[in-house]
Each structure stands twice: as structure tokens, then as C-alpha cells.
C-alpha positions, 0 to 999 in steps of 0.5 A: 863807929864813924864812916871814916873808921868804917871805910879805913878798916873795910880797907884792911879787911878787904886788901888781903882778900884782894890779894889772895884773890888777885894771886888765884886769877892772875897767870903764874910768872915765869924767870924766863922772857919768853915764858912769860910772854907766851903765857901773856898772849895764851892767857890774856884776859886772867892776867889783865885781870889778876893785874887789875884786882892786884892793882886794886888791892895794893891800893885798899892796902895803901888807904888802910895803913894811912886810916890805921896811922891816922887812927892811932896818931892821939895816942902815939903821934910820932909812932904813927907818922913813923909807922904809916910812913914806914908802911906807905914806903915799903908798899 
């Protein structure tokens, strides 16, 4: 197995766990306005940090689906371009 095989799916193993872990640190949001500033300001530090892991794991997933596309492009070449695309865009 390569390094770019390794890193890409690193990528896809890490993303969801990112994710849940994002999702367990971060501040529940609220539909109303001033629900969600009053929790912003009383909880500052977990939800710059639910945002932050979010942010990190929206980006491992990115990288993911273009190793994934990539990595399946010999065998079906237009699938994967349509594929990764498809997954890159509904990010």
C-alpha cells in the first residue's frame, strides 16, 4: 500500500470520527436567534471547538472522496469523475 493510498483512506476512516466528535463538543443549535447567541456567548470555548473539529472534518472528508475517485478512476473513469464530483459538490 502506498502513502497515497494510506493517507486517502486515513482520510475516510477519520472524517466521520471527526464528525461524531465534532457533533459531541459542539453547542446544541437552536431555530431561535437569541437562543443561539445566549448559548454562543455562555459556551464560547465548546462551540469554537465543535466548529473547529467540524471544519477539520468536513475537510478530511473532502480529501477522502477525491483519493476514493481517484483510486477507482482505472477501472471506471467516467463513473468516478461523475462520482467524486457528485460527492465534492453535495459537501
Amino acid at each position: 500500500m502506498s502513502g497515497y493510498s494510506r493517507a486517502g483512506a486515513t482520510c475516510l476512516v477519520l472524517a466521520p470520527v471527526a464528525g461524531v466528535v465534532s457533533a459531541l463538543v459542539g453547542t446544541p443549535v437552536s431555530g431561535k436567534a437569541a437562543d443561539l447567541a445566549s448559548t454562543f456567548t455562555d459556551h464560547a470555548t465548546a462551540a469554537r471547538t465543535g466548529l473547529a473539529i467540524n471544519a477539520i472534518a468536513a475537510t478530511l472528508l473532502l480529501g477522502g472522496i477525491v483519493w476514493f475517485a481517484m483510486a477507482c478512476s482505472h477501472r471506471a473513469g467516467r463513473l468516478a469523475v461523475v462520482g467524486g464530483t457528485l460527492g465534492v459538490l453535495g459537501m
